[in-house]
N, C-alpha and C positions, 0 to 999 in steps of 0.2 A: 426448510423454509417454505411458505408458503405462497403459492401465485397469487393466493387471491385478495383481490382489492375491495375493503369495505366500505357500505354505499354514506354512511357517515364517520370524517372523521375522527368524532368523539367516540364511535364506536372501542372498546378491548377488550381481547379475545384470552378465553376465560378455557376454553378448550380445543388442542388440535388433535382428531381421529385420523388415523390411516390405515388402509387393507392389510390385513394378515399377505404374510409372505405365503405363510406354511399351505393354505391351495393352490401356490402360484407352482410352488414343489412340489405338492403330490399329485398334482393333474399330470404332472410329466411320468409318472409311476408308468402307465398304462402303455406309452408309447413307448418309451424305455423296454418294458417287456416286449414286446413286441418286436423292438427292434432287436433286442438280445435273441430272440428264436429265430428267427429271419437268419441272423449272422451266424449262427449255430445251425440250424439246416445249410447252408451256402457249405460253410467250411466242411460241415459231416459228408455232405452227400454231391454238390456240386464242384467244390475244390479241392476234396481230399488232397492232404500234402503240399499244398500249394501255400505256404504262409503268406508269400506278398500278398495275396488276392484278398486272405483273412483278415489283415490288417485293413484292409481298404475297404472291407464291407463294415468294421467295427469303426471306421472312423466316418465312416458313411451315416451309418448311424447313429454315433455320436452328433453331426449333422443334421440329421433329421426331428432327434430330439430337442438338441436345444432351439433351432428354426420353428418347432412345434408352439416352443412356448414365448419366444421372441411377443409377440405382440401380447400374453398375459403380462408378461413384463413390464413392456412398458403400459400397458394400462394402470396396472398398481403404482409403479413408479411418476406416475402422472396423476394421481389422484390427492384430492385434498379435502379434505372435510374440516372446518373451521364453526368454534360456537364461539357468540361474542356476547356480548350482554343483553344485546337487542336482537339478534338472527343466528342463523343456519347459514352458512353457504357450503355450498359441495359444485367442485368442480372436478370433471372427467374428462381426459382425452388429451392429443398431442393436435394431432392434423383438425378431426371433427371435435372439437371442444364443446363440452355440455355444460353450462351452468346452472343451477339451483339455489336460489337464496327465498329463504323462507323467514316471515318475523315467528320468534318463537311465542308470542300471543296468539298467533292463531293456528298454531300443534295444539294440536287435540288430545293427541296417545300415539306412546314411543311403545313399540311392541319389539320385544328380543327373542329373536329365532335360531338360535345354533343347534348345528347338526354333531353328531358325535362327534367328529375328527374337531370340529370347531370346539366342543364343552375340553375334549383333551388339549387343545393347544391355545384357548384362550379369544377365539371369535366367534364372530355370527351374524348373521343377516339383521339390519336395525328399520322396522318400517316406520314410518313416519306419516303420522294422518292427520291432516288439516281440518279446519272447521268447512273449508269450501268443498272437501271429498274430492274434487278431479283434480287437486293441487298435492296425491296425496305420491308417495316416491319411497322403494328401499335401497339402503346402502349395503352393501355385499361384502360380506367377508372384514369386518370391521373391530380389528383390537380393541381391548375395551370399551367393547360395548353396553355395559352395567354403566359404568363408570360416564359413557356421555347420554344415556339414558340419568345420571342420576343430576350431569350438569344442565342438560335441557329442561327439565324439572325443575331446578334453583331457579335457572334462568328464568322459567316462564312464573313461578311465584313471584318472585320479588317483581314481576313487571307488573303481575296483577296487583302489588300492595303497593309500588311508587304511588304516592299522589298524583291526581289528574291536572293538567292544567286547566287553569279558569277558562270557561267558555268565554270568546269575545260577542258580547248579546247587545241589542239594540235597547235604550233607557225608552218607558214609554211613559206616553204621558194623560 
C-alpha cells in the first residue's frame, strides 16, 4: 500500500515500483563474512574449548549483522515509487522523508542502469531527466525497471496526444 498522496484527485495510478530486496541481502554478504572469521579466530585461538564464549561471539555476530543492515531495511521497506497518468511520485524515508513528484511531460529520458547481480536478479538503477536538467533524480535498485521505463513512456505519450484545452483569449475589436 502506498503512502503517497496524489496532488489531483482524478489522478490513477497506472504503475507501483519498489526496491529490489535482493541488495538489501547481499550487502549483508561482506559483514557476515567478516563476522564468521572474527568468530572462528576467537573460538581457534582465543577460546579454545571454551564453547559457552563460541556461542556468544556467533551470536554476537549474528548481532552485528543484522544491526548492519537494519536501516537498508527500513529504507526499502519505506520506499514507494508510484506512476499515475499525470506524474511520478517517489517517496523515501521514515524519520527524514523525501518526496519527488514529477509531471511525466516534462521527463525527457528514462535511462536503465543495472549492474550484474541486478541483470541476474531482475533490477537496476532508473535515472530520470527532466526538461529543467537540475530537476533530474535516480531511483536505486528498482524491480522492474523495463517495465516502468516502458509505463512512463505511455504515460508521457498519450499526454502529448490528449487534446489541449482551448486558450481562454480576449475578443478584439
Amino acid at each position: 500500500m502506498s503512502r503517497i498522496k496524489f496532488d489531483n484527485p482524478n489522478e490513477r495510478e497506472v504503475f507501483n515500483a519498489k526496491e529490489s530486496w535482493v541488495p538489501v541481502v547481499l550487502g549483508g554478504v561482506p559483514v557476515a563474512l567478516v563476522c564468521a572469521i572474527v568468530s572462528f579466530v576467537l573460538a581457534r585461538f582465543v577460546f579454545p574449548g571454551d564453547s559457552n564464549k563460541l556461542v556468544i561471539c556467533v551470536l554476537v555476530s549474528i548481532l552485528v549483522v543484522l544491526a548492519s543492515r537494519v536501516p537498508h531495511i527500513l529504507d526499502n521497506w519505506r520506499t514507494d515509487v508510484v506512476i499515475t497518468d499525470r506524474r511520478l511520485y517517489y517517496r523515501r524515508g521514515i524519520v527524514d522523508v523525501k518526496d519527488h513528484v514529477t509531471d511525466l511531460g516534462s521527463i525527457t529520458d528514462v535511462t536503465i542502469d543495472p549492474t550484474i547481480a541486478g541483470r541476474v536478479f531482475g533490477y537496476a538503477d532508473v535515472r530520470i531527466q527532466t526538461k529543467a536538467g537540475d530537476d533530474d533524480f535516480v531511483l536505486k535498485e528498482i524491480r522492474d525497471a523495463y517495465r516502468m521505463r516502458q509505463m512512463i513512456n505511455t504515460g508521457r505519450d498519450q499526454l502529448e496526444q490528449a487534446p489541449q484545452p482551448p486558450t481562454q483569449g480576449g475578443h478584439r475589436r
